[in-house]
C-alpha positions in Angstrom: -69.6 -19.5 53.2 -66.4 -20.7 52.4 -63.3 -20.4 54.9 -60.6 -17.7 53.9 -57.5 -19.6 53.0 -54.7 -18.3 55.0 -52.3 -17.3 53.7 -48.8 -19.0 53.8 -45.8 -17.6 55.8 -44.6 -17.2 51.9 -46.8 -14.9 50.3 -47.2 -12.9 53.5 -43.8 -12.2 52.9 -43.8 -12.1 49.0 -46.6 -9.3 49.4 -44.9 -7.2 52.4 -41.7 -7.3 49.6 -44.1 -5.8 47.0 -45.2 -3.0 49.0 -41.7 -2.2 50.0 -40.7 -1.9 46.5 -43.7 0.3 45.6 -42.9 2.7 48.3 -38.9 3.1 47.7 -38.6 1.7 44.1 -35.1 4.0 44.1 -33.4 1.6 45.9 -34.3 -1.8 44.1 -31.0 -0.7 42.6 -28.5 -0.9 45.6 -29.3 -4.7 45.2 -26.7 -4.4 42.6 -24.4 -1.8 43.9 -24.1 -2.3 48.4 -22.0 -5.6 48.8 -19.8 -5.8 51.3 -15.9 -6.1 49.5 -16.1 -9.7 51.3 -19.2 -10.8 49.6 -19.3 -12.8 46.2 -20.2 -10.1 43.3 -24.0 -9.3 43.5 -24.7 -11.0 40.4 -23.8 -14.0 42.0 -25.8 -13.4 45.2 -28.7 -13.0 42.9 -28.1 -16.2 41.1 -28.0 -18.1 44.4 -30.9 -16.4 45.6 -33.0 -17.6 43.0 -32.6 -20.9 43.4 -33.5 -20.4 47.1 -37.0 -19.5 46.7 -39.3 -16.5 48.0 -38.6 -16.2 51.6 -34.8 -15.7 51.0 -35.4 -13.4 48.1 -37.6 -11.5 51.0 -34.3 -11.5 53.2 -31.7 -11.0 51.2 -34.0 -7.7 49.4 -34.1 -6.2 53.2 -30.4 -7.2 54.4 -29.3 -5.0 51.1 -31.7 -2.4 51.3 -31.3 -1.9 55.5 -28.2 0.5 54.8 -30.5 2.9 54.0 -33.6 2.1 55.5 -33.8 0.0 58.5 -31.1 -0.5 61.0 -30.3 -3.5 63.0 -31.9 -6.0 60.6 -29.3 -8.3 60.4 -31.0 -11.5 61.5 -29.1 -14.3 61.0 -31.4 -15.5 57.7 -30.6 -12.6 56.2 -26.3 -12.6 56.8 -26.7 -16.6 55.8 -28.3 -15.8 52.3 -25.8 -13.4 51.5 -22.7 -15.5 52.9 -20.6 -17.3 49.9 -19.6 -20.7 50.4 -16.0 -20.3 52.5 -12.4 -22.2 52.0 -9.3 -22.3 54.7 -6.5 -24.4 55.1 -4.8 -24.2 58.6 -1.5 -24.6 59.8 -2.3 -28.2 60.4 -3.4 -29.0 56.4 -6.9 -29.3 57.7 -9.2 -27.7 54.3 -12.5 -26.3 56.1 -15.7 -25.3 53.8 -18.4 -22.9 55.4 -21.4 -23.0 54.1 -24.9 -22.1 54.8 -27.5 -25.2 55.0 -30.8 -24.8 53.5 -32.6 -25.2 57.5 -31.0 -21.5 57.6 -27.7 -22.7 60.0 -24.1 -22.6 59.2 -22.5 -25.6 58.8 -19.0 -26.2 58.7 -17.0 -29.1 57.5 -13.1 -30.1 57.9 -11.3 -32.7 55.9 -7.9 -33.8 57.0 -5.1 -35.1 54.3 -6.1 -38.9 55.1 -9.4 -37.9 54.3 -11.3 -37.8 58.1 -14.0 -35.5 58.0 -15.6 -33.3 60.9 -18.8 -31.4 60.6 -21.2 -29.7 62.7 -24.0 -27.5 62.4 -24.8 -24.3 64.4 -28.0 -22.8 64.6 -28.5 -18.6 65.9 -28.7 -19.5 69.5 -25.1 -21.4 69.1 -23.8 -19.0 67.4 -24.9 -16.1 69.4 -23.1 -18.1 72.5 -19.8 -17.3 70.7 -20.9 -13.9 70.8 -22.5 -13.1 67.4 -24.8 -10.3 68.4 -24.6 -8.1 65.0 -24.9 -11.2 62.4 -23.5 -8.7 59.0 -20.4 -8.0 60.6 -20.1 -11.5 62.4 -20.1 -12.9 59.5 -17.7 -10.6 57.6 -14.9 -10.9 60.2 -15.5 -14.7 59.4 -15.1 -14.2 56.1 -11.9 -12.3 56.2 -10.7 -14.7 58.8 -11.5 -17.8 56.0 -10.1 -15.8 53.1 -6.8 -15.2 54.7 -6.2 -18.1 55.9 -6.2 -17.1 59.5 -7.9 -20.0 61.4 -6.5 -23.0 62.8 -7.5 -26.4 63.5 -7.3 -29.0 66.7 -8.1 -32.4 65.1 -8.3 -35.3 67.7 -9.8 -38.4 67.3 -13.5 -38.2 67.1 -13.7 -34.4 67.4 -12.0 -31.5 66.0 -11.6 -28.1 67.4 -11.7 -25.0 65.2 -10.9 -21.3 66.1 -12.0 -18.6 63.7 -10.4 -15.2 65.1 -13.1 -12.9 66.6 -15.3 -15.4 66.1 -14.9 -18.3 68.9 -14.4 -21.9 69.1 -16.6 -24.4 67.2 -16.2 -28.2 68.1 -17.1 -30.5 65.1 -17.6 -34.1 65.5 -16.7 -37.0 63.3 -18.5 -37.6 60.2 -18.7 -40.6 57.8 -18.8 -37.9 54.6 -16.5 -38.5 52.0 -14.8 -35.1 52.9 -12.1 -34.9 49.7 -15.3 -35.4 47.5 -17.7 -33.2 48.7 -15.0 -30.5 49.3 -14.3 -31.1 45.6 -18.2 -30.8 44.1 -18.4 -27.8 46.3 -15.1 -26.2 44.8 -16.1 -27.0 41.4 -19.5 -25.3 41.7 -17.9 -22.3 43.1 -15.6 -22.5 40.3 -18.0 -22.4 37.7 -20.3 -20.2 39.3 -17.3 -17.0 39.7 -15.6 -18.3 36.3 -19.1 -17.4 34.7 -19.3 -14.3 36.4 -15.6 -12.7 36.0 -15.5 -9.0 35.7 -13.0 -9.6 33.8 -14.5 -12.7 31.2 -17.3 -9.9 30.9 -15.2 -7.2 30.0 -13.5 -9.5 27.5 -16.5 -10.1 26.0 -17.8 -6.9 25.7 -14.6 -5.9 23.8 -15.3 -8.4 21.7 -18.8 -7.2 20.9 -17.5 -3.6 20.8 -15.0 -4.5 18.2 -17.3 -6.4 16.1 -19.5 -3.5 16.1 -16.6 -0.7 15.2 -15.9 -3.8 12.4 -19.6 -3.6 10.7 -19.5 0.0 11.2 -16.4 0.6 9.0 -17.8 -1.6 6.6 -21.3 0.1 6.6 -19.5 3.0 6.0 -17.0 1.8 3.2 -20.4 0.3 1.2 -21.8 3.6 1.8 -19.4 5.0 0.0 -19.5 2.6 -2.8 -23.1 3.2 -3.2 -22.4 6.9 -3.5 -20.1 5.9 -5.8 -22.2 4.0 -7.7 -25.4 6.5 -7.1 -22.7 9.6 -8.9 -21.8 7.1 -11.6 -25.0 6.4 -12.4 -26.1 9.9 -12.5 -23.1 11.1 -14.7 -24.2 8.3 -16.8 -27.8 9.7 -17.2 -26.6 12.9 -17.9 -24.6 12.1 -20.4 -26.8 10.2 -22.1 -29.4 12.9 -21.8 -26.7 15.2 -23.5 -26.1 12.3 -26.4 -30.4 12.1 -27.1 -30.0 16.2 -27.5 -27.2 15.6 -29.6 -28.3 13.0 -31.9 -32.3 14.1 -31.7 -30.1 18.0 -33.5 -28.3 15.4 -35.9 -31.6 13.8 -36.9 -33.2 17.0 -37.6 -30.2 18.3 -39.3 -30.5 15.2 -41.3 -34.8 15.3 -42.5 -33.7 19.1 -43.2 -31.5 18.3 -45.9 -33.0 15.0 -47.4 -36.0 17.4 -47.8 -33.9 20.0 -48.9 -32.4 17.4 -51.6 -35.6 15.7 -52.3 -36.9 19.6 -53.8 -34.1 20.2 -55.5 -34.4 16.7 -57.2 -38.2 17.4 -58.0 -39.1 15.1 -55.7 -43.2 15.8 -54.6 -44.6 15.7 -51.0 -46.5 13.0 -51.7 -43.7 10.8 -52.8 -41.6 11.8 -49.7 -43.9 10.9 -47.9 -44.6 7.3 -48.9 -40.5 6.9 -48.6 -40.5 8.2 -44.8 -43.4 5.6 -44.5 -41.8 3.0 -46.1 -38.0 3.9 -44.1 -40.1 3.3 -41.0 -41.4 -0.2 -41.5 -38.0 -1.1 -41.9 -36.0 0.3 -39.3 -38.1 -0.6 -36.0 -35.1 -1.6 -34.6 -32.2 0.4 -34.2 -29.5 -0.9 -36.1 -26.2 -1.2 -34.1 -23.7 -0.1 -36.8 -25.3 2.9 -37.8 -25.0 4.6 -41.3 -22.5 1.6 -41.7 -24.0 -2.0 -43.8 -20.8 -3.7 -42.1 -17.7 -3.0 -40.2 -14.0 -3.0 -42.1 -12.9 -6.0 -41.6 -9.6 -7.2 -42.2 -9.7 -8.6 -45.9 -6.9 -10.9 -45.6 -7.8 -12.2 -42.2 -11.0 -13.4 -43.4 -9.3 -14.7 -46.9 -7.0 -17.0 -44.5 -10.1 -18.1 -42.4 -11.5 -18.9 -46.0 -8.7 -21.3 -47.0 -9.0 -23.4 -44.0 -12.2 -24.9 -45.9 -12.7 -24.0 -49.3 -9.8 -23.5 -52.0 -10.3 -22.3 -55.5 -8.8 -24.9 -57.9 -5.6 -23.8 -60.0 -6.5 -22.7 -63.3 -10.3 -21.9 -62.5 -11.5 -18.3 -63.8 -12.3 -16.7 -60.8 -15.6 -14.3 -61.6 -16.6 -12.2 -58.8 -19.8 -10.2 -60.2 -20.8 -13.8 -61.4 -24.1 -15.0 -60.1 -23.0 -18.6 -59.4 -20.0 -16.6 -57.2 -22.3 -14.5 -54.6 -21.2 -17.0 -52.3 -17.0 -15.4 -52.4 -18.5 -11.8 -54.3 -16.4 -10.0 -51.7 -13.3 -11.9 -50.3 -11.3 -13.7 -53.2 -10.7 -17.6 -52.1 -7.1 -18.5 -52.0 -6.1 -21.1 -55.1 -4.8 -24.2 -53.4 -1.0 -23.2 -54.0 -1.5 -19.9 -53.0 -2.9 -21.1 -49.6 -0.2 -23.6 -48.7 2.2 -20.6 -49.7 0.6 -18.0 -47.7 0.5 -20.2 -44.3 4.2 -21.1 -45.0 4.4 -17.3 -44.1 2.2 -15.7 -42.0 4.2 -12.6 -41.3 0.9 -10.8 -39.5 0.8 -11.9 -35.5 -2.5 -11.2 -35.4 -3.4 -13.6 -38.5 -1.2 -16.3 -36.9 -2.9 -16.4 -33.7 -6.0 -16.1 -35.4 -5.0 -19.4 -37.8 -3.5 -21.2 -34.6 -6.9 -20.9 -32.7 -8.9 -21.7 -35.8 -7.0 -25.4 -35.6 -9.2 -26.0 -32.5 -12.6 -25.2 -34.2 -13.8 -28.9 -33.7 -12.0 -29.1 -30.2 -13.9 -28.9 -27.2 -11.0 -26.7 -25.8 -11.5 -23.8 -28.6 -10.5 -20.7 -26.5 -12.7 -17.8 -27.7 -10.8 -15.2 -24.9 -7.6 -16.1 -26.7 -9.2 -15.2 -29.9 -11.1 -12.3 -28.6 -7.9 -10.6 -27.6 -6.1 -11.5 -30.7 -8.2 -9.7 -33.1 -9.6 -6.4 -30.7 -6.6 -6.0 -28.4 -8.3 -7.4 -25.4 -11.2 -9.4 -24.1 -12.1 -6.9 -21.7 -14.6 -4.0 -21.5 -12.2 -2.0 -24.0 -12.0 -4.7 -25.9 -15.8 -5.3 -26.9 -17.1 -2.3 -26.5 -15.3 -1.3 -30.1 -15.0 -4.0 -32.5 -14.3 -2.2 -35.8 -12.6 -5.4 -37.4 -15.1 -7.8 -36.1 -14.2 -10.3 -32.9 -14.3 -13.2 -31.9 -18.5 -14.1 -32.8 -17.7 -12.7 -36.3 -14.7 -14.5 -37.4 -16.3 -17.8 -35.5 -19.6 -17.5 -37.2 -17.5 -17.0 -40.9 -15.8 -19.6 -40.3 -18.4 -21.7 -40.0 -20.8 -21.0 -42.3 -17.7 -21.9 -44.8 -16.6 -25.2 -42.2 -20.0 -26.4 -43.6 -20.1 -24.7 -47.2 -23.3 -23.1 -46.4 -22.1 -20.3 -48.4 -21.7 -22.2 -51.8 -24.5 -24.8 -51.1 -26.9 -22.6 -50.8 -25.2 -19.5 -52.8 -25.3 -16.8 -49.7 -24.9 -13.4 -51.0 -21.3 -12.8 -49.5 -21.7 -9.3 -48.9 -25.1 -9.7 -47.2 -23.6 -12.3 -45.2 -21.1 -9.8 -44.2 -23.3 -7.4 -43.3 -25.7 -9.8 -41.0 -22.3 -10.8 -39.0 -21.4 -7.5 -38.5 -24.7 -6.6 -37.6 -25.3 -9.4 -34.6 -22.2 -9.0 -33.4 -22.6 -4.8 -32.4 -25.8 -5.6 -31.4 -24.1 -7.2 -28.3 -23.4 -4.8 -25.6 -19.6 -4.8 -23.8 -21.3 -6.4 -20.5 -19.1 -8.7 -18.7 -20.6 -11.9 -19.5 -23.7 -11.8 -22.0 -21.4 -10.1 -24.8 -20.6 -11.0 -28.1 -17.7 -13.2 -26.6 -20.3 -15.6 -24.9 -21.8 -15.8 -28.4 -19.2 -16.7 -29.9 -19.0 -19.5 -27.2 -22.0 -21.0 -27.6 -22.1 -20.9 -31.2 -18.8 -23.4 -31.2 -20.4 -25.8 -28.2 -23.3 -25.9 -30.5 -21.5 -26.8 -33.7 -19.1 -29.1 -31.5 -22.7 -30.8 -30.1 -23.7 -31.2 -33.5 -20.6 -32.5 -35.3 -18.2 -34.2 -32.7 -20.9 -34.8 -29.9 -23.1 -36.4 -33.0 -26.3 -34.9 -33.1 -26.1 -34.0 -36.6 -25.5 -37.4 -37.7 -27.6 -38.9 -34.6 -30.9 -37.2 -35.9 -30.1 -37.2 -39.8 -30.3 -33.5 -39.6 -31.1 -31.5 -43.0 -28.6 -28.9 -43.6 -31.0 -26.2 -43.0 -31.1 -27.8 -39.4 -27.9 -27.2 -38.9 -27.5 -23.6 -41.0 -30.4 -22.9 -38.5 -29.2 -23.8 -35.3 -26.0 -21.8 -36.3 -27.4 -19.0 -36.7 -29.9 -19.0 -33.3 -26.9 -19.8 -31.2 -24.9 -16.8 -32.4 -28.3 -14.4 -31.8 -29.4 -16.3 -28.6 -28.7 -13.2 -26.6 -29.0 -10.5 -28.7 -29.1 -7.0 -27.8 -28.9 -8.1 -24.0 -29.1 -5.4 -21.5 -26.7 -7.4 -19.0 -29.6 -7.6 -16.3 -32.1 -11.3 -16.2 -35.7 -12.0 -16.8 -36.5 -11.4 -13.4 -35.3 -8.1 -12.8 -37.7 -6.6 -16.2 -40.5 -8.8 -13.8 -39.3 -7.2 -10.2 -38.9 -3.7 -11.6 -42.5 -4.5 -14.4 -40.3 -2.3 -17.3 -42.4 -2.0 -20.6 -40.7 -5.2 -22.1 -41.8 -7.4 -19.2 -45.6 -5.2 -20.1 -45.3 -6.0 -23.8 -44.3 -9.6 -23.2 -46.2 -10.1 -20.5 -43.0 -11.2 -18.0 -42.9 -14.8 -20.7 -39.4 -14.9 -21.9 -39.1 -11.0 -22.0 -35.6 -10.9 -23.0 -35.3 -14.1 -25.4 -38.3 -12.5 -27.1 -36.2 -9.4 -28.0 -33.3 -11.4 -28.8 -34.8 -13.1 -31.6 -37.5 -10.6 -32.7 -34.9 -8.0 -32.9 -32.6 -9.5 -35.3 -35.4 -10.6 -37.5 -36.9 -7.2 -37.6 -33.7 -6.0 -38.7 -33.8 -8.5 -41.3 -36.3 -7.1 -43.4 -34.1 -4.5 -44.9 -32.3 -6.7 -47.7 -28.7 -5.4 -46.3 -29.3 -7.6 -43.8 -31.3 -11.0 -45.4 -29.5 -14.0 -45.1 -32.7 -16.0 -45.8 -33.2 -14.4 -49.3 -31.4 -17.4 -51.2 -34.1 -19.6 -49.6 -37.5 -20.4 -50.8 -40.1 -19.5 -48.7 -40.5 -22.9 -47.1 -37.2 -23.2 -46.2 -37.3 -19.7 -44.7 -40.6 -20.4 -42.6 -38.6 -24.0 -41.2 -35.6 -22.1 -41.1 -37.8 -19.3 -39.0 -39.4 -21.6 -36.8 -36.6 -23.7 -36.1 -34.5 -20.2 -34.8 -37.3 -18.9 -32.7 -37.9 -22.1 -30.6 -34.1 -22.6 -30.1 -33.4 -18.9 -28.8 -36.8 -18.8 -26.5 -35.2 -22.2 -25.2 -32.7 -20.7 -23.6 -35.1 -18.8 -21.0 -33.9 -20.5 -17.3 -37.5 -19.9 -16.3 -38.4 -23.1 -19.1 -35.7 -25.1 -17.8 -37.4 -28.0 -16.2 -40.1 -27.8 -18.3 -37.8 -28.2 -21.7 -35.8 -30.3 -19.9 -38.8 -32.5 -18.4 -40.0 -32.9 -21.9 -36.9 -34.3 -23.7 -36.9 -37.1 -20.9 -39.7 -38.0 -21.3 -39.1 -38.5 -25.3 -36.0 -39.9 -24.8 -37.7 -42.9 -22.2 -39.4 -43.5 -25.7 -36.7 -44.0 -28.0 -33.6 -42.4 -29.2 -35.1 -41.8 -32.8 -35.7 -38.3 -33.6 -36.9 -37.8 -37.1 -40.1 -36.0 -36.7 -39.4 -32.8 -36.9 -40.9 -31.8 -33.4 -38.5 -33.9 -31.9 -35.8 -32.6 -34.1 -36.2 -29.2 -32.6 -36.7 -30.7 -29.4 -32.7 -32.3 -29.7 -31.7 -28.6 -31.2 -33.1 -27.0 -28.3 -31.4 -29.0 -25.9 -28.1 -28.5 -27.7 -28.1 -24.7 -27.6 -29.4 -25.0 -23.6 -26.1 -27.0 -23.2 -24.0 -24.3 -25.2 -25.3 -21.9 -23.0 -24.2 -23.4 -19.4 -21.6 -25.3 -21.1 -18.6 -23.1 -19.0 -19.5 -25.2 -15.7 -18.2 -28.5 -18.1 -15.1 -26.6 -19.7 -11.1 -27.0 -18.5 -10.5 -25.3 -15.7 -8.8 -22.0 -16.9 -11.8 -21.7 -19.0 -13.9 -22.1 -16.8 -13.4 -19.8 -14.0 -12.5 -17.2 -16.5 -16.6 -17.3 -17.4 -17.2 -17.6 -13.7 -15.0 -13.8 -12.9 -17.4 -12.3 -15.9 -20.5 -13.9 -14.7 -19.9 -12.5 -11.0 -18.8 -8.9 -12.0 -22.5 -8.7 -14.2 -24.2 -10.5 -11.1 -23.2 -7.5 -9.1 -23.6 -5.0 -11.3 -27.4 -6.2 -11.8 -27.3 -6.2 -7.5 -26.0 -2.8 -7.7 -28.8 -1.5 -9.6 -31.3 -3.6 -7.4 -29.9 -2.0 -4.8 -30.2 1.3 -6.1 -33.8 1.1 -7.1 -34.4 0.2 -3.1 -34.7 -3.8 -4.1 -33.5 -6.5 -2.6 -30.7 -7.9 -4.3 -31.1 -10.5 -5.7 -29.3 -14.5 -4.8 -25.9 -14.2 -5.8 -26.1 -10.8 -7.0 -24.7 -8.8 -3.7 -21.1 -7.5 -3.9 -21.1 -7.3 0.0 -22.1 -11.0 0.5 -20.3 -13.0 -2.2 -21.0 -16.3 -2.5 -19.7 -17.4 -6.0 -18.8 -20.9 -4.4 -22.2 -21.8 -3.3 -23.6 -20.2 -6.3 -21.7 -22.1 -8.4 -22.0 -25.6 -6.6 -25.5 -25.1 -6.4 -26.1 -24.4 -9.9 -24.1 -27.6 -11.2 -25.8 -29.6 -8.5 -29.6 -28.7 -9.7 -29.0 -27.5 -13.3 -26.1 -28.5 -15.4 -25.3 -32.1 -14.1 -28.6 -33.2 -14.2 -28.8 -31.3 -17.9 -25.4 -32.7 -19.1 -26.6 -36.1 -18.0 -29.9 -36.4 -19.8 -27.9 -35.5 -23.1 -24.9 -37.8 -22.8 -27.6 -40.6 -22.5 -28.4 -39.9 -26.0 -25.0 -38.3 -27.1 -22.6 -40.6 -25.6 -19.8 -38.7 -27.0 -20.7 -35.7 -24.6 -20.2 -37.5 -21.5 -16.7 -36.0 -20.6 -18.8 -32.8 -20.0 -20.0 -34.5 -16.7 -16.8 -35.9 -15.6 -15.5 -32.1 -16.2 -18.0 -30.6 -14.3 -17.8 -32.7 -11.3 -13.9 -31.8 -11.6 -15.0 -28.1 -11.7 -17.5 -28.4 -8.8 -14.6 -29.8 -6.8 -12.4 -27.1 -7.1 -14.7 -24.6 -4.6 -14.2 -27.2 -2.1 -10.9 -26.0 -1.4 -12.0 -22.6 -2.6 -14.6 -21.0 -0.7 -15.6 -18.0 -0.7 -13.8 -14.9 1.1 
């Protein structure tokens, strides 16, 4: 058999402790609260405990709990544990420290101004001959005597005599310590030992946390409120719309009642009304955005000044309206070349001056479409594009430059169908903040600014159907958009992200879209064009607008670097689209390499749709998502980031093969700069 180990003094102890606490657990918590008013705080007496092993934790637990358990068991272990270290100065400028030693004795050290130093140890039996018979209160009349200063000192050559008052003489002998320096270590430690332990540091800091708290409570409650806001806004906003379906599902009715009504008193069968109802819905798939209405009112004389910037009737020539060879100016009558000079002499119309002002910048990389926006609807705000009657900015722009390049004459447009198709793109954009018809406008004068000034027309010998094609993709590119990404349709799996299968969702509704609506002949700009041309023309449109997905970036991106380490000749046309697709990518990001005051005008409507798309995450119990919380803002980082791993590295890659559009990077870097000294609040 083996021999029982026995157990050490230690654990004999460590397990007598544990059946203590087991029988009177109550009072495990007068270890916190019975200190005597001399003593350190209890915190600190269990700090120093703990570095002093079992047996004094044994001590210590029985010299607090002993009030009301035990009496007389005060050894002198247990008073030692508890005793702080102690500081006097006498009369004579002697500085004694008290201390306990870790061989359980109390040792006592004096240092004199010229630094001679006097120690001495006493163990219970010396300290019992100067009368210490209850060792708790022996030890707090000492420590009243030390903290009041009330001892005095005898120094004399190799010994030093020191009287504590009710506690008796002690003689310490000369000692080769450095006394100022280990009276010094010893302060310090105290220092930082009570320092870490102030009440008061802790009640500082608690009113710290406490007013942090009351802080995010105030704002939990103000974003509760907003979210009720939001929440009633959103139901107001259902119900009324639920009240508008009523309405115009009673107009529709109304409507089939009399066209049958008419169609009877006309003689018209049911057969035949039927194949028309058939035929009415083949074409009209789509809603269409104006309505009963082919095209808005817009201001005749406007758009016969925009005219004269680019195409002037000679003096003399017969003008023919309802002749074929005229389809191309059937509607607005061109100015002669006298009456043009004549009627910009005198532009007595503000509106039609500011509008022929901002027209001079059309080939500028500075063009200002806000300027233009609020010039011809009042504002370039919510109000402002949620009721264009007149056309805006995307429908002036876009006329403007389908006569910049004579697209109308060379390839003798219908003018009134033309007409129509700009006034139908341009109320198919919703009034959101940033994907509007404003943005459209944008991009679709970065692209024609890419092609012409940048080059790329001339760079890749473009056909003018090319060009007539990226035109008209940059001014759909974004179409009908709802004012929330591609990845919302995919979070929330909405019937578009079903139909399309979360590829593209919303650029495939951008471009389908307008060419469904293109099948009624109100609206077909491509009728002028055989059908080859309308096929390249098609195809062209289509891969441009699905280009502008985000989620193809790098892949697009990845692609025309990879070309361009070939060479820098793009004739096929493969690569011509390629070079088209990049353009219209730039167009679209192009704000982050605009003038300052442009740009950050884009940046305040890109955050306010950001958070209007976290709103409704938020209200749907989603995550919001990166950028797209109104209580975290973070447009600075947003925006750095962005330019950092998307549009420097974009605007890059196509000033290597437009060298012309390098400035964009220098602008951007300028831009990205800015929310240095910016951050966000």
């Amino acid at each position: 058999k083996k021999k029982k180990k026995k157990k050490s003094i230690t654990e004999t102890k460590g397990e007598g402790l544990r059946k203590f606490l087991l029988l009177h657990p109550p009072s495990l918590f007068s270890l916190f609260f019975y200190v005597p008013t001399s003593f350190p705080p209890p915190i600190l007496i269990f700090s120093r405990l703990c570095r002093r092993g079992a047996k004094h934790v044994l001590c210590i637990s029985f010299c607090v709990l002993s009030n009301n358990h035990q009496q007389g068991m005060h050894t002198l272990e247990d008073s030692l544990t508890a005793l702080p270290k102690l500081f006097t100065k006498t009369p004579t400028n002697v500085v004694v420290l008290g201390k306990t030693t870790n061989e359980g004795t109390l040792s006592l050290t004096a240092t004199t101004p010229s630094n001679d130093s006097y120690s001495a140890t006493f163990t219970q039996a010396a300290l019992q001959q100067q009368g210490a018979t209850d060792f708790k209160q022996y030890f707090e009349v000492m420590s009243a005597a030390f903290n009041e200063n009330k001892c005095s000192s005898h120094p004399a050559g190799a010994s030093c005599a020191f009287e504590v008052p009710g506690c008796g003489r002690f003689e310490l002998g000369k000692s080769n310590v450095n006394g100022h320096a280990m009276l010094l270590d010893n302060i310090l430690s105290f220092t930082k030992l009570r320092a870490s332990k102030d009440p008061e540091k802790q009640l500082e800091e608690a009113a710290s946390k406490a007013a942090e708290a009351l802080a995010k409570a105030k704002a939990l409650e103000k974003e509760e409120a907003q979210l009720h806001e939001t929440i009633q806004a959103s139901r107001d906003k259902v119900a009324y719309n639920n009240t508008r379906i009523v309405e115009l599902q009673e107009e529709l009715q109304a409507l089939d009642e009399a066209k049958k009504k008419a169609a009877v008193e006309n003689g018209t069968t049911r057969e035949e009304l039927q194949e028309e109802e058939e035929e009415e819905d083949v074409t009209s798939r789509v809603r269409n955005p104006l309505g009963e209405q082919d095209c808005k009112e817009f201001p005749h004389d406007l758009l016969r000044l925009v005219k004269g910037q680019f195409m002037e009737w000679p003096d003399g020539q017969l003008y023919d309206a309802d002749s074929h060879q005229n389809k191309f100016c059937s509607i607005v009558k061109p100015f002669t070349t006298s009456e043009f000079a004549l009627a910009t002499q005198n532009l007595s119309d503000p509106m039609q001056e500011k509008v022929y002002q901002l027209l001079q910048d059309l080939d500028k990389w500075k063009y200002d479409v806000f300027s233009l926006q609020e010039a011809t609807c009042g504002s370039y705000s919510h109000e402002g594009l949620v009721n264009q009657p007149e056309g805006g900015s995307l429908f002036v722009t876009a006329y403007a430059l389908m006569h910049r390049y004579g697209f109308m004459q060379k390839f003798n447009i219908n003018e009134k169908v033309m007409l129509n198709w700009l006034s139908l793109v341009e109320a198919g954009y919703h009034p959101n903040p940033y994907h509007n018809s404003m943005h459209a406008a944008d991009v679709l004068h970065i692209t024609h600014y890419i092609l012409s000034t940048g080059g790329l027309a001339a760079t890749c010998k473009l056909a003018s159907e090319d060009v007539f094609a990226a035109l008209c993709a940059a001014a759909i590119h974004d179409y009908n958009h709802p004012g929330i990404n591609n990845n919302f349709h995919i979070k929330v799996q909405t019937y578009l992200a079903t139909l399309f299968n979360d590829r593209s969702i919303l650029e495939n509704i951008h471009v389908s879209s307008v060419f469904e609506l293109m099948k009624m002949e109100k609206f077909n700009i491509l009728e002028c064009f055989a059908d080859e041309q309308k096929r390249d023309i098609r195809e062209t449109i289509v891969e441009m607008v699905l280009a502008t997905d985000m989620g193809l970036h790098a892949k697009i991106l990845g692609t025309f670097k990879r070309r361009l380490a070939e060479d820098h000749e793009f004739k096929k046309k493969e690569d011509i689209r390629l070079a088209l697709s990049m353009a219209v990518k730039m167009a679209d990001i192009s704000n982050c390499g605009r003038e300052q005051t442009l740009y950050l005008g884009w940046c305040n409507q890109i955050a306010d749709e950001f958070y209007m798309q976290g709103d409704r995450e938020r209200n749907l119990g989603f995550p919001c998502s990166p950028f797209m919380d109104r209580y975290l803002p973070a447009m600075a980082k947003g925006q750095i980031a962005f330019m950092n791993y998307i549009v420097v590295p974009l605007f890059e890659c196509i000033s290597e093969f437009l060298p012309a559009m390098h400035f964009s990077v220098d602008l951007t870097e300028e831009n990205k700069a800015y929310w240095a000294n910016h951050a966000d609040l």
